[in-house]
C-alpha positions in Angstrom: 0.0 0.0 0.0 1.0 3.5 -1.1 0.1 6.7 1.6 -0.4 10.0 -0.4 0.3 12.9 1.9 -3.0 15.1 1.7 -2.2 18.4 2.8 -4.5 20.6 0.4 -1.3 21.9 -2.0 -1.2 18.1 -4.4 -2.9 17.3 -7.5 -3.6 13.8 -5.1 -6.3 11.6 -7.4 -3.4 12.1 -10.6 -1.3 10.3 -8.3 -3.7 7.9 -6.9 -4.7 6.8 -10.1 -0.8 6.9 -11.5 0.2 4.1 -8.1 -3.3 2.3 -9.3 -2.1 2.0 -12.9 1.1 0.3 -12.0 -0.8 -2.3 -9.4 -0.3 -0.4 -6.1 -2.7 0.6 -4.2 -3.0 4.1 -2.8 -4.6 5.5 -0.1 -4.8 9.5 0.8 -4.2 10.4 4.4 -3.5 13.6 6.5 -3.4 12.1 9.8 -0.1 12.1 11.4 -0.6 8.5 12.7 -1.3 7.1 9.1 1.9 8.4 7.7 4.1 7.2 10.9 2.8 3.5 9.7 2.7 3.9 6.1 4.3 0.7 4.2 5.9 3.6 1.5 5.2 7.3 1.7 4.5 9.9 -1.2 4.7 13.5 -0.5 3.4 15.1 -3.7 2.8 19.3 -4.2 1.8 22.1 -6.6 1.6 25.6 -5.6 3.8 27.8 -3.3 6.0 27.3 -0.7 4.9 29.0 2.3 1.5 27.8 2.0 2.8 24.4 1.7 4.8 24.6 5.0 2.4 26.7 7.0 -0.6 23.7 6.2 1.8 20.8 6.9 2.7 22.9 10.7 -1.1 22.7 11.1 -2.1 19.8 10.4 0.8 18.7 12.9 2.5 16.6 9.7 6.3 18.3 9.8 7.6 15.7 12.8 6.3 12.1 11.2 7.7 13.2 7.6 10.7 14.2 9.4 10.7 10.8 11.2 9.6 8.7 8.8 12.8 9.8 6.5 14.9 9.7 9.1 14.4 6.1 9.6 15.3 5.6 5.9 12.1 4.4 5.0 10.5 4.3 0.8 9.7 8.1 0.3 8.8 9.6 -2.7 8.5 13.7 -3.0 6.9 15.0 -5.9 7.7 18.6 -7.4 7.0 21.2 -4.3 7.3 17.9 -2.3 11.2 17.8 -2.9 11.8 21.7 -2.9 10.2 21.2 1.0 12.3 18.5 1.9 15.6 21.4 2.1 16.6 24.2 4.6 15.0 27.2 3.5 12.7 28.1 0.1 13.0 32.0 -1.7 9.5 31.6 -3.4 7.9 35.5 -2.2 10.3 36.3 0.9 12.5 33.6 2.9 10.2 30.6 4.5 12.2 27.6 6.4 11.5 24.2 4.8 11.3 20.8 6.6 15.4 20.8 6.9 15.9 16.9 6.0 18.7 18.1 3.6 20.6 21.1 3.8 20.5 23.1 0.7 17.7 25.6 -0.7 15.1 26.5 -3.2 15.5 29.4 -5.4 13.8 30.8 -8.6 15.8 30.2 -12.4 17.5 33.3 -12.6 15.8 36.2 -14.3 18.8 36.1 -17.0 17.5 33.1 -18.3 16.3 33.4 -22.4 13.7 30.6 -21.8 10.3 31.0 -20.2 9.4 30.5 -16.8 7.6 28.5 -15.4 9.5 25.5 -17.1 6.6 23.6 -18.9 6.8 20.3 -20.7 8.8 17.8 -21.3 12.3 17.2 -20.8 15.5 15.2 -20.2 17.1 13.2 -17.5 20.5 13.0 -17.0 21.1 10.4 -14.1 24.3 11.2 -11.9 23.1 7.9 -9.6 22.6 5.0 -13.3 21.7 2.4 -10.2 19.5 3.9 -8.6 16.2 1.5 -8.2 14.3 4.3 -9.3 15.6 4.8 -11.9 15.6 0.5 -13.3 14.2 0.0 -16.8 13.9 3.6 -17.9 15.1 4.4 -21.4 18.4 6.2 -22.1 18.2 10.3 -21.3 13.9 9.6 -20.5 12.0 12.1 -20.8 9.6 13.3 -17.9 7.0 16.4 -17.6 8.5 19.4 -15.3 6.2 22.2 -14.4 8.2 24.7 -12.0 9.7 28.0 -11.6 12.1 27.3 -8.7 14.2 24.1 -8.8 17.0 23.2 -5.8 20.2 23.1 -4.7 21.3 20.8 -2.8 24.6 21.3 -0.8 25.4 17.4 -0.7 26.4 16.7 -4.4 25.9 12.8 -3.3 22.8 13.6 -2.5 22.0 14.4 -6.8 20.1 11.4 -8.9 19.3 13.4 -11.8 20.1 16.8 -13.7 18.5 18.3 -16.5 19.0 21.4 -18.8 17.1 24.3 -19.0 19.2 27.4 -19.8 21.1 25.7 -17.0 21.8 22.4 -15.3 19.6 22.1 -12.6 19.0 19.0 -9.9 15.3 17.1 -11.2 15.6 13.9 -8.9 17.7 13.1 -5.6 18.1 9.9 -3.7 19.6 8.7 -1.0 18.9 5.1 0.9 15.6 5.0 -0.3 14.3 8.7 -0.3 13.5 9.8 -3.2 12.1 12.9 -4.5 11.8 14.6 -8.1 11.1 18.1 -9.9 9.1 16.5 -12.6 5.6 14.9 -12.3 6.1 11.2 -12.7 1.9 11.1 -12.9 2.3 13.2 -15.9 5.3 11.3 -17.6 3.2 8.7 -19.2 5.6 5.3 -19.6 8.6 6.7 -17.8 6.3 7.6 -15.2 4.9 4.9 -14.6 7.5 2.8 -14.5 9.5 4.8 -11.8 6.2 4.8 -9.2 6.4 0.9 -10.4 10.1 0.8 -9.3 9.1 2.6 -6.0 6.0 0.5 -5.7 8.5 -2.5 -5.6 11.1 -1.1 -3.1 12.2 -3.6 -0.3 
């Protein structure tokens, strides 16, 4: 069974119906207790940053995601769901994220020629080939981004995945077996589905 974190900032039933596809079930949760016994744990997100972390401080959800990483357990953020996991986010002032990794979240740079928000699809480039997430995807897959701030992690171990735009930019990390990505994998039809299969099948 899959736990969707509901905190009123995800595009949840996409997701749902993305774990369903690949033959995991999914429920959706914002109860602190559900998420401290979830078998594997996604944290998806659209919108800003400080409402994100101000909902998941009320609904009392910051210390079992917190925990529930720490103890090295199959996570999966999603978009705003991996810029929350660093230090601090620059989306509209300076708002503290939920500090599992140290690093930050900052906008592409207003020098950039292309258009922000980056829409559509694009390229991995996997810096970690042997990650499980990443078994059976194509050579350089391509995966739907929608985002105007990407981050920047300070542990360069901590990097699964870059891709271009106007500038190479982190789109997955992993480490043990937390995961998180920039792009939607609900949206990235066959690739997509076969990395929330890889992380249905985590042991």
């Amino acid at each position: 069974m899959i736990t969707i974190v509901d905190y009123g900032m995800g595009n949840l039933r996409s997701v749902q119906k993305a774990c369903e596809q690949v033959g995991a079930p999914a429920q959706i949760v914002r109860d602190p207790q559900a998420i401290a016994e979830a078998e594997r744990l996604i944290l998806p997100g659209v919108g800003a940053f400080r409402d994100a972390i101000a909902e998941l401080r009320r609904l009392e959800l910051v210390e079992p995601l917190l925990d529930y990483i720490r103890a090295d357990r199959p996570f999966l953020g999603i978009c705003l769901g991996l810029q929350l996991l660093f230090d601090v986010g620059y989306e509209d002032g300076e708002w503290a994220g939920l500090g599992a990794f140290p690093g930050d979240v900052v906008r592409f740079p207003q020098s950039l020629t292309l258009k922000v928000p980056h829409m559509g699809w694009n390229s991995l480039q996997p810096t970690q080939p042997d990650s499980p997430l990443f078994r059976q995807l194509p050579p350089d897959p391509s995966v739907y981004f929608v985002h105007s701030y990407y981050v920047r992690p300070r542990d360069p171990a901590l990097v699964a995945a870059t891709t271009d735009y106007g500038l190479p930019f982190v789109s997955a990390i992993g480490q043990g077996r937390v995961f998180a990505t920039q792009f939607h994998p609900e949206k990235s039809q066959k690739v997509g589905l076969q990395l929330l299969r890889n992380f249905a099948e985590l042991v």
